[in-house]
C-alpha positions as CSV (number, residue, x, y, z in Angstrom):
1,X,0.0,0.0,0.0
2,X,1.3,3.6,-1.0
3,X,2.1,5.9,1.7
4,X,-0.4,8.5,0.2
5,X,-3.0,5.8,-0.2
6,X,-2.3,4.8,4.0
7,X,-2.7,8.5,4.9
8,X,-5.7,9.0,3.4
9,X,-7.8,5.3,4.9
10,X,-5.9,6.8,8.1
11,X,-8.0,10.3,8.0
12,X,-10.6,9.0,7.4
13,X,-10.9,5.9,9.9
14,X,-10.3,8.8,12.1
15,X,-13.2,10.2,10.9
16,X,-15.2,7.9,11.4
17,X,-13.6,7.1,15.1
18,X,-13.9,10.8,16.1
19,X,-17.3,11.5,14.4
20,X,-17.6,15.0,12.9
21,X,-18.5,17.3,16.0
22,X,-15.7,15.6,17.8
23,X,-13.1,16.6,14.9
24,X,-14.6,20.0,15.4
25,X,-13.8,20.7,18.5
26,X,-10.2,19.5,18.1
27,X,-9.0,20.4,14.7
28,X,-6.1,21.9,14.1
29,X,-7.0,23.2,10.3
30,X,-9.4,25.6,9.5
31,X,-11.4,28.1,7.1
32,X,-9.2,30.5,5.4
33,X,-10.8,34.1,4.6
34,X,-10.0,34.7,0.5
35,X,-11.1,38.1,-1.0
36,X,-13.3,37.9,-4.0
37,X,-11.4,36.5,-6.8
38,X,-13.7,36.8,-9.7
39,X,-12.6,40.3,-10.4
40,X,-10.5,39.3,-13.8
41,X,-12.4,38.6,-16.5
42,X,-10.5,40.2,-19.7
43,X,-9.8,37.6,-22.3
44,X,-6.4,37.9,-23.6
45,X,-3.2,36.3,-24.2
46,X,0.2,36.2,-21.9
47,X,2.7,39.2,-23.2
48,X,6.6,37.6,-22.8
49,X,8.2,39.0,-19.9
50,X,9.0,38.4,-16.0
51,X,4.7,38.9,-15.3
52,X,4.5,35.3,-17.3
53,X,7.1,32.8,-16.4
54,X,5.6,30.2,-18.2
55,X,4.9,31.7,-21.6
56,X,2.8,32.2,-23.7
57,X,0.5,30.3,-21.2
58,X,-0.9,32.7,-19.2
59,X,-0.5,30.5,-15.9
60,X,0.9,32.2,-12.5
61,X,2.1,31.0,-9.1
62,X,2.1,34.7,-7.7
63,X,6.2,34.6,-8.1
64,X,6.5,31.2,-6.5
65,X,8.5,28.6,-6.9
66,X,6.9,25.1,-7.3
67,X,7.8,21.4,-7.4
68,X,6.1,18.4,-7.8
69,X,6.4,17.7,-3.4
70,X,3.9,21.0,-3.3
71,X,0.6,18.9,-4.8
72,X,-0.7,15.6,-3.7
73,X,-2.2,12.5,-6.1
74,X,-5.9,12.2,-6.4
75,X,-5.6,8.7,-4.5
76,X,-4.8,10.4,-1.8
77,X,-8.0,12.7,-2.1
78,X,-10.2,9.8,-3.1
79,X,-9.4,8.6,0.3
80,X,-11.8,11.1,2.0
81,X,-13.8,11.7,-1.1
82,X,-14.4,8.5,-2.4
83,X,-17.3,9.3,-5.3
84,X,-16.2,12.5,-6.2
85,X,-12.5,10.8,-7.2
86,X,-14.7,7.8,-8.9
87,X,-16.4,10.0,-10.8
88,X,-13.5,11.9,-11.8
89,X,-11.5,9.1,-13.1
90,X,-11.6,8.1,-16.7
91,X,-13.3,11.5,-17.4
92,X,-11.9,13.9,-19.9
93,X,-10.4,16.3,-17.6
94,X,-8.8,12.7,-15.7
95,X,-7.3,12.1,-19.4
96,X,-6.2,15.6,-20.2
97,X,-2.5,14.6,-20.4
98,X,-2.6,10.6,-21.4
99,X,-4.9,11.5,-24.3
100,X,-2.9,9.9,-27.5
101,X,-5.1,12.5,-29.4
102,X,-3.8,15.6,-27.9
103,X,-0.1,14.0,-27.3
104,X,-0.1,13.8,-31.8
105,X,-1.5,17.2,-32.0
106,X,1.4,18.7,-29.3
107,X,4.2,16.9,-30.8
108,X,3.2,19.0,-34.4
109,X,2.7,21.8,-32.9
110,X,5.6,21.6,-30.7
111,X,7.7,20.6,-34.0
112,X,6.6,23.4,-36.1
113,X,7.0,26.1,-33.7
114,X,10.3,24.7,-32.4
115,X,9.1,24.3,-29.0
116,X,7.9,27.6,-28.5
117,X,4.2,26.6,-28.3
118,X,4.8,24.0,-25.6
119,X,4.0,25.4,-22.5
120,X,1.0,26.8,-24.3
121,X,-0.6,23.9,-25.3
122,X,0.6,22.3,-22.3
123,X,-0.8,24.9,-19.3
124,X,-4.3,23.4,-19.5
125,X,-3.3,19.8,-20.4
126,X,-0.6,19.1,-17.6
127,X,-0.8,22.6,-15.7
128,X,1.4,21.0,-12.9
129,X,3.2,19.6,-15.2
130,X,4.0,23.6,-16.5
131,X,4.0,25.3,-13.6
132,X,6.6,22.9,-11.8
133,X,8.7,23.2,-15.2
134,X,8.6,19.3,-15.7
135,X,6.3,19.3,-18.4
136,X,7.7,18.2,-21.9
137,X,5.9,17.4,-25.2
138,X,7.3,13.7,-24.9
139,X,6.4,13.8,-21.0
140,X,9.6,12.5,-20.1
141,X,10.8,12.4,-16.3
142,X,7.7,14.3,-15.5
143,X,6.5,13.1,-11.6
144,X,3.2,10.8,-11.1
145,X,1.3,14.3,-10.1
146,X,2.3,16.0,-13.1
147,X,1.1,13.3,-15.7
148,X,-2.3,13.2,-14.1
149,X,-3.9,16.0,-16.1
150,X,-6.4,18.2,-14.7
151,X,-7.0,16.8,-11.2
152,X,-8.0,17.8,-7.5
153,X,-4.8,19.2,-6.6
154,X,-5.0,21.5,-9.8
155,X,-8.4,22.7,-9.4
156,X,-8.7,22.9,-5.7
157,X,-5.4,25.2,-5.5
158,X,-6.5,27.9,-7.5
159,X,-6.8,31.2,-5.5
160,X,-7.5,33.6,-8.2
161,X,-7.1,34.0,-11.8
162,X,-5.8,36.9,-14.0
163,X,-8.5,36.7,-16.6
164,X,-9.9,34.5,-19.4
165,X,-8.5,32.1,-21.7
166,X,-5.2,30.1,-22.6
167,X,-4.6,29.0,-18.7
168,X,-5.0,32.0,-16.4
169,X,-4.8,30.5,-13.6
170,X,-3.0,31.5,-10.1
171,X,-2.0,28.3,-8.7
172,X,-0.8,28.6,-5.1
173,X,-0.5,25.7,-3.2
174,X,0.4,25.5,0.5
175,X,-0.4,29.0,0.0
176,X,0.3,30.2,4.2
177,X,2.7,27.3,4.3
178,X,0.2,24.4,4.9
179,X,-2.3,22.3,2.9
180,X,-5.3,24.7,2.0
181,X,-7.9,23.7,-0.6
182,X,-10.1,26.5,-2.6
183,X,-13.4,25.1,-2.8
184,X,-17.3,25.9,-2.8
185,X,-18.6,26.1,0.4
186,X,-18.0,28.6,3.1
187,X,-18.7,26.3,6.3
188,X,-16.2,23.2,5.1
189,X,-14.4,21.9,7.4
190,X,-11.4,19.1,7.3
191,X,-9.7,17.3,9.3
192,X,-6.8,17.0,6.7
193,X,-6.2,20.4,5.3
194,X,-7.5,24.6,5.9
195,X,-10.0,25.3,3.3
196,X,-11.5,28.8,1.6
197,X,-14.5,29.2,0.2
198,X,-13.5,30.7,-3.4
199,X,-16.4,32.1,-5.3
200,X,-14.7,31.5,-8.5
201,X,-15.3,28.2,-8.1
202,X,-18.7,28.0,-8.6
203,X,-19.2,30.3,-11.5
204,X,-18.3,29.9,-15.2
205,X,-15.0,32.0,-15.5
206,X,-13.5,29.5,-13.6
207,X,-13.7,27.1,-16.8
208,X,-13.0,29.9,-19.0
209,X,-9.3,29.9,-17.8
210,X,-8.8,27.1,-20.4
211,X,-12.1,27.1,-22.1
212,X,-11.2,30.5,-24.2
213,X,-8.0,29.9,-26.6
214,X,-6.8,32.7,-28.3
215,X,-4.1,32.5,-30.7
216,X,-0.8,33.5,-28.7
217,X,1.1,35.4,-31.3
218,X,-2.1,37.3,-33.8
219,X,-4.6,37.2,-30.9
220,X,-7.1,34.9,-33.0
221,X,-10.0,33.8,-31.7
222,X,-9.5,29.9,-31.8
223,X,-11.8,28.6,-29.2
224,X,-15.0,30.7,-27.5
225,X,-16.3,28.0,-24.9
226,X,-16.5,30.4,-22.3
227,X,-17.4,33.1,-24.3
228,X,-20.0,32.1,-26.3
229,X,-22.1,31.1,-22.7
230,X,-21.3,34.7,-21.6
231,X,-23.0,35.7,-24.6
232,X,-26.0,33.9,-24.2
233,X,-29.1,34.0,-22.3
234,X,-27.9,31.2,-20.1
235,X,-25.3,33.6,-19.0
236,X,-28.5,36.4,-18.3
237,X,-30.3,33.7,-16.3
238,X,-27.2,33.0,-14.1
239,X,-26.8,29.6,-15.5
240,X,-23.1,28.6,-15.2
241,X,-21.1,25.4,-16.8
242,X,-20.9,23.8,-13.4
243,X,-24.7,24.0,-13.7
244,X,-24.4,21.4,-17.0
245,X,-21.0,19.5,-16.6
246,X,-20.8,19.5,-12.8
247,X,-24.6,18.7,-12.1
248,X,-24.9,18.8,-8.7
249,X,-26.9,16.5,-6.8
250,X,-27.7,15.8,-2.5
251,X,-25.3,13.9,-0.9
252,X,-21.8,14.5,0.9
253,X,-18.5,15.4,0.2
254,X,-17.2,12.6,2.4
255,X,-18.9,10.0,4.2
256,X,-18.3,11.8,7.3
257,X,-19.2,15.5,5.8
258,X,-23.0,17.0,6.6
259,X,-25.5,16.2,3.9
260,X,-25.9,19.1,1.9
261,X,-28.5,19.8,-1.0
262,X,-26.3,20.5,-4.1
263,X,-23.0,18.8,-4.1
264,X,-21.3,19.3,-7.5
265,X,-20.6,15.6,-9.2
266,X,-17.4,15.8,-11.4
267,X,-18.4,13.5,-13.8
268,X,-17.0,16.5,-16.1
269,X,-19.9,15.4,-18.9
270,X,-18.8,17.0,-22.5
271,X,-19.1,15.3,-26.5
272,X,-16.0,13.3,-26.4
273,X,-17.0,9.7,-26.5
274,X,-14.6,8.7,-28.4
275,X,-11.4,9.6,-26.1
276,X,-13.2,8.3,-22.8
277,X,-13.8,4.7,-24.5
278,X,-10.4,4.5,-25.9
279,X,-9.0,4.9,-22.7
280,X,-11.3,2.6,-20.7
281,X,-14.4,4.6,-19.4
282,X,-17.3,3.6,-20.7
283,X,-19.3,5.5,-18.0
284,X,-18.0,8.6,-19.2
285,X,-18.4,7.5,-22.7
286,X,-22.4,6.6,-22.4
287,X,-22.6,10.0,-20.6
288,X,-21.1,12.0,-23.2
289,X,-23.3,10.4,-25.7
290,X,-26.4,11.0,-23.5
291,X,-25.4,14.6,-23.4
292,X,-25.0,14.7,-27.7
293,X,-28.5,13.4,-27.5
294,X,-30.3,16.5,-25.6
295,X,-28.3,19.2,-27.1
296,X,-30.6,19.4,-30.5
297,X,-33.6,18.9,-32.1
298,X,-34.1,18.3,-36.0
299,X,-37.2,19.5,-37.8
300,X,-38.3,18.5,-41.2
301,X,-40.4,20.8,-43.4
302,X,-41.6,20.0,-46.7
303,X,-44.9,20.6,-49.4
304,X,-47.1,18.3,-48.4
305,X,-47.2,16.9,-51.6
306,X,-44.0,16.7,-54.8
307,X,-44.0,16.2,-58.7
308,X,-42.2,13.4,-60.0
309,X,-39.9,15.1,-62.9
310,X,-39.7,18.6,-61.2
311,X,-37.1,20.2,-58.9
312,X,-38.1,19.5,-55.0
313,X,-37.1,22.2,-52.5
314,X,-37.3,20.4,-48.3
315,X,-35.7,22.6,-45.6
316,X,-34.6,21.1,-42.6
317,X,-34.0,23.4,-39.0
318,X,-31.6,22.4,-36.5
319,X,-32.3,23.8,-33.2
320,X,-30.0,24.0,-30.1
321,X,-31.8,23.3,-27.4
322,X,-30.0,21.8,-25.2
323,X,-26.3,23.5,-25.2
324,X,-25.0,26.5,-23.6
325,X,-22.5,27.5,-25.8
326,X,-23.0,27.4,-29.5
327,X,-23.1,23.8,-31.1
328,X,-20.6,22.3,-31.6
329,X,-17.8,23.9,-29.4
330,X,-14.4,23.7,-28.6
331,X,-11.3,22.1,-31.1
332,X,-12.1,23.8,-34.3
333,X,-10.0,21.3,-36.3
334,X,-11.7,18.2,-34.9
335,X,-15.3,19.0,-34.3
336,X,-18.3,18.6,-36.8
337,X,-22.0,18.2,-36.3
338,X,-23.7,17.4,-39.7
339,X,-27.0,16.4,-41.4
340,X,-26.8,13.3,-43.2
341,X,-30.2,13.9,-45.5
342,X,-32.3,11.1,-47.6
343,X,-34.9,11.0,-49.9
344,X,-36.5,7.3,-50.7
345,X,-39.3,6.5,-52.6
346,X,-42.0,3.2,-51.4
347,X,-40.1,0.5,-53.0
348,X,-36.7,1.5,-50.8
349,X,-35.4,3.5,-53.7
350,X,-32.7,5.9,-52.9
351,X,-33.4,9.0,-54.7
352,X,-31.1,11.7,-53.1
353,X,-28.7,11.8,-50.1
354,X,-26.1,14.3,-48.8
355,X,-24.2,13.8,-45.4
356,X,-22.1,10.5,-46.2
357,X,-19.2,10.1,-44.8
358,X,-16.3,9.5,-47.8
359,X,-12.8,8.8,-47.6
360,X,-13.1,9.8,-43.8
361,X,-14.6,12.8,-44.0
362,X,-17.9,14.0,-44.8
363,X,-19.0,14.5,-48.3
364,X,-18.2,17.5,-50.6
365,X,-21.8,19.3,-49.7
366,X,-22.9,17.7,-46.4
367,X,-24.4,20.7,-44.5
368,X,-22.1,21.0,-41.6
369,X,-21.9,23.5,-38.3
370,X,-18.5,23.6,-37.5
371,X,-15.9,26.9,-37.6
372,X,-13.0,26.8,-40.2
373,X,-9.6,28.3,-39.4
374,X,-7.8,29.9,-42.0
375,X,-4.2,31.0,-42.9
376,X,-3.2,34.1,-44.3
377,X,-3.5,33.0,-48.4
378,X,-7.4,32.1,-47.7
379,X,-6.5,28.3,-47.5
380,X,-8.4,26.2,-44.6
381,X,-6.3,25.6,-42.1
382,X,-6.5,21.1,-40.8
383,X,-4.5,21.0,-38.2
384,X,-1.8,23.3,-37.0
385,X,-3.6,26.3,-35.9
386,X,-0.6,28.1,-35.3
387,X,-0.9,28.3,-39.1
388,X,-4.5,30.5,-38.7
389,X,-5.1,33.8,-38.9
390,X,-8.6,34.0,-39.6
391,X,-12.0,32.8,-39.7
392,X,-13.2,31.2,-42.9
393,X,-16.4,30.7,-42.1
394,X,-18.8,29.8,-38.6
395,X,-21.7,28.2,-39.0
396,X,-22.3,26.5,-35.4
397,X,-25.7,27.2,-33.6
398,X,-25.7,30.1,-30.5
399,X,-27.7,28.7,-27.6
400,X,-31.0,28.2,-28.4
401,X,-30.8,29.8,-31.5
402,X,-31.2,27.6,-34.7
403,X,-29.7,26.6,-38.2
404,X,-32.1,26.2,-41.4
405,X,-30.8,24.7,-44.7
406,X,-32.2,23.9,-48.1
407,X,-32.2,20.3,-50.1
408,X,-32.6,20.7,-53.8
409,X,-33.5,17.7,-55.5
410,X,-34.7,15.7,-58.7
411,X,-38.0,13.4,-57.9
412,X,-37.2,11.1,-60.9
413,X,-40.4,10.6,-63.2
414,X,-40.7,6.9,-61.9
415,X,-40.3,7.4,-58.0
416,X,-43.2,5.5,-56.4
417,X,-45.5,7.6,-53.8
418,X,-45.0,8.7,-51.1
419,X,-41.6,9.5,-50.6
420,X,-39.8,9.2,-47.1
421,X,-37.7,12.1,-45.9
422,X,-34.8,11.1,-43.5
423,X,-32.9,13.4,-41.8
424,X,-30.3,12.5,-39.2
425,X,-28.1,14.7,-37.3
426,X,-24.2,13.2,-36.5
427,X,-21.2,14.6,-34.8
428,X,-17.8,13.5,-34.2
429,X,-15.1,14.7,-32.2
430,X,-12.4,13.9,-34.9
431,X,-12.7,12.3,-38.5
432,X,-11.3,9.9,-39.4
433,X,-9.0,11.9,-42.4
434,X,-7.9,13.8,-38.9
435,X,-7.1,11.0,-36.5
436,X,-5.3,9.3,-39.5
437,X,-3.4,12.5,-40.4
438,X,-2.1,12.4,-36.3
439,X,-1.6,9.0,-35.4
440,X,-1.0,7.2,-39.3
441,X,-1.4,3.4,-38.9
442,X,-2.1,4.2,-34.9
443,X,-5.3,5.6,-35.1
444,X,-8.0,4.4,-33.7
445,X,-11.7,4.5,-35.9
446,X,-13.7,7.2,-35.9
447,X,-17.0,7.8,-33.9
448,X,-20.0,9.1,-34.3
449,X,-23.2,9.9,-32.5
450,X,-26.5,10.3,-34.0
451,X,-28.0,13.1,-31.7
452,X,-31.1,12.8,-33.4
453,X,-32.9,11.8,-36.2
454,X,-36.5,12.8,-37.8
455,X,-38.6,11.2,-40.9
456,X,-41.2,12.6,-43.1
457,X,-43.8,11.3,-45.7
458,X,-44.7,13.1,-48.7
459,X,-46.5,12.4,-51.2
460,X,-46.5,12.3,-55.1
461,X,-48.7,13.7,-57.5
462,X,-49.3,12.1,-61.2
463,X,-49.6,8.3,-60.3
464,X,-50.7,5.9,-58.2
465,X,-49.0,6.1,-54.9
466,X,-48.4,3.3,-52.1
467,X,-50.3,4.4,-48.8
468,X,-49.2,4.8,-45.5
469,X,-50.0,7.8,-43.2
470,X,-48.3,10.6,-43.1
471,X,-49.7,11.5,-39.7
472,X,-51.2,14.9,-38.1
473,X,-48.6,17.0,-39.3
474,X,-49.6,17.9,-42.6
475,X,-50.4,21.5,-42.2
476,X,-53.3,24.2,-43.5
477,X,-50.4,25.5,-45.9
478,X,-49.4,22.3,-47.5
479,X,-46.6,21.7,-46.1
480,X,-45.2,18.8,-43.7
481,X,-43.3,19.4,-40.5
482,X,-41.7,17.0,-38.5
483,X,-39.3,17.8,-35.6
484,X,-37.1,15.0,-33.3
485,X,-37.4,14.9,-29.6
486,X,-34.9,16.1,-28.1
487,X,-33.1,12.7,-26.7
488,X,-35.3,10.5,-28.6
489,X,-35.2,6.9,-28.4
490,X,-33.5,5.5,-31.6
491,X,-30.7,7.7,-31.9
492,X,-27.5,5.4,-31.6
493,X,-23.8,6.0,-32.0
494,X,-21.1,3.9,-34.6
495,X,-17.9,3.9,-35.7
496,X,-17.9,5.6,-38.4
497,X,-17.2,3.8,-42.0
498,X,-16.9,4.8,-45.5
């Protein structure tokens, strides 16, 4: 047994020895007083000199020096919180560093900038890692603490930050010379360490310090997590991402800790089922997928009835419903929601699609939401962002906003009535052209998820037509509208195949 691993069953048999109003009394740790420290909320990058040791992440220790001795391993705090660590591990903040995905993507980076990128990419990937100066793109010699990605002794030692984006965070462990932990509650109590209520904690910019990326040398907007919530109504209502990807639920901290109403899971749901499963998790995986599956809705709406030998015209409206950012969010390269759209007639006849997935991508045409980085001749930019300077185009959804586009097709002259209108709406975290592109012969097969999917029946004019209903939704001004349920049985996810 690990010495870490002893400690912690040893705190906590105490705990349970003692009882909590008897470790009251005696304690020798305490609640810290913090200042508010959600006062620094500019979005920027890190400007090289002494004010950002570890650029061009922003990251901070207030002008300490750190090693790997200052943070403790998340065994340790499973210990004492035995289902927050559980639901931590095999989640995507869990894999931050070990995720082969990422490690491809660094290693270019790192290659074409010569290193100067590293501690950049690396600041919200291995942030003890950075700020201990161990961090390397090949992760050699780097301690136990420092390969475990984003993790208790990250989060939970953040005093402050100095804004938004590209890893502003002020990491200060042991900050008066002893274990203290920032955290969300201003009556906490431990029998291990001091802890301080931080109010940063439980509100959004906390997340933005990694979940805004900005282009460290031509300011470029790359990713807009954070901003795009604090541009939406969500953000007006005082909804916050620990609201979504942090549900909180009753229950305790600790077996030993006071029931309490609202105790943030850390589950750390996102749309990245593909990562999670590779590495083992297929908790996290199904929840990420769950969480695909509530985010949209599809609608269908069509004339009620076409002409076989005449140009059809069927719109279909994406809505985001469930999302608090716009949808799809986060790694421009890799991300892609898309409608895969088909037309067959009542003998199974395929008359039109558009939204296959060919040679690993999807087709020339599919109507996609995704953002498209640029470089400075106009041509799209795949993989190396430090290559972008611009945005080519953004069609991704704002919060509860939606996106409408038009199908033009032939209805051949002997399609057999009524037709069937299928529209199903897929995203992936990476195709398969970009997983092939990183690993080569390494890679792992694509996934996707079906969010949703929604049919239609229409029928033909001019000849006899096969009968089945097409339902209440046939409307006063001949047209048909159908619209998914948002997490509708039926949906499924697959690897994806040519």
């Amino acid at each position: 047994m690990s010495c870490c691993r002893f400690l912690a069953l040893t705190v906590l048999a105490l705990a349970f020895t003692a009882g909590e109003a008897g470790l009251c009394e005696e304690r020798t740790f305490g609640l810290v007083p913090l200042p508010d420290n959600t006062t620094h909320i500019d979005p920027g990058i890190a400007v090289h000199g002494p004010g950002n040791p570890f650029f061009p992440s922003r990251a901070g220790t207030d002008g300490r020096v750190l090693t790997a001795d200052y943070f403790e391993l998340p065994e340790l705090c499973g210990g004492c919180h035995v289902d927050i660590y559980k639901q931590w591990k095999g989640s995507m903040h869990s894999n931050s560093w070990t995720d082969p995905i990422y490690r491809a993507a660094l290693n270019l980076m790192s290659k074409a900038s010569k290193g100067k990128t590293d501690n950049f990419c690396m600041g919200c990937h291995t942030p003890i890692g950075v700020v201990t100066r161990e961090a390397s793109p090949g992760g050699k010699g780097m301690s136990e603490v420092a390969n475990r990605g984003v993790q208790c002794d990250f989060c939970h030692n953040v005093s402050r930050t100095s804004g938004i984006g590209n890893g502003s965070y002020v990491l200060t462990p042991k900050l008066h010379g002893r274990s203290l932990k920032f955290g969300p509650f201003k009556d906490a109590v431990s029998p291990y360490h001091d802890t301080a209520y931080s109010k940063i904690h439980t509100q959004s910019e906390f997340c933005g310090d990694c979940h805004d990326v900005t282009h460290p040398f031509n300011r470029l907007p790359v990713e807009r997590t954070y901003g795009e919530w604090h541009d939406s109504t969500y953000a007006g209502q005082g909804v916050q991402c620990q609201d979504c990807h942090m549900k909180a639920v009753p229950g305790r901290a600790t077996p030993t800790s006071a029931e309490r109403e609202r105790i943030y899971t850390h589950y750390f749901v996102g749309g990245n089922a593909l990562v999670t499963k590779l590495l083992g998790s297929d908790m996290h995986a199904d929840r990420a997928e769950s969480m695909l599956k509530s985010a949209a809705t599809v609608q269908i709406i069509a004339p009620s009835v076409l002409s076989p030998g005449g140009t059809s015209l069927v719109r279909v409206r994406v809505t985001n419903v469930g999302a608090g950012h716009k949808l799809p969010t986060g790694f421009p390269e890799g991300r892609e929601m898309w409608l895969d759209f088909k037309v067959v007639d009542a003998r199974n006849v395929q008359i039109y699609r558009l939204g296959a997935i060919q040679d690993g991508r999807t087709e020339k045409g599919t109507k996609s939401f995704k953002v498209v980085l640029g470089d400075r001749h106009g041509n799209v930019v795949d993989v190396n962002i430090l290559e972008a300077d611009r945005i080519l185009y953004d069609t991704r959804i704002e919060p509860r906003g939606y996106g409408e586009v038009t199908y033009m097709f032939e209805v051949p002259k002997g399609a057999v009535g009524p037709l069937r209108l299928v529209a199903d709406l897929n995203y992936w975290s990476f195709s398969q052209a970009l997983l092939d592109d990183l690993l080569g012969k390494d890679a792992p097969r694509a996934h996707f998820t079906q969010m949703a999917t929604v049919e239609a029946s229409v029928r033909l004019t001019g000849r006899r037509a096969a009968t089945y209903p097409t339902g209440p939704h046939s409307s006063a001004l001949g047209l048909v509208v159908r619209t998914s349920t948002s997490g509708s049985r039926g949906v499924r996810s697959r690897d994806a195949r040519n």
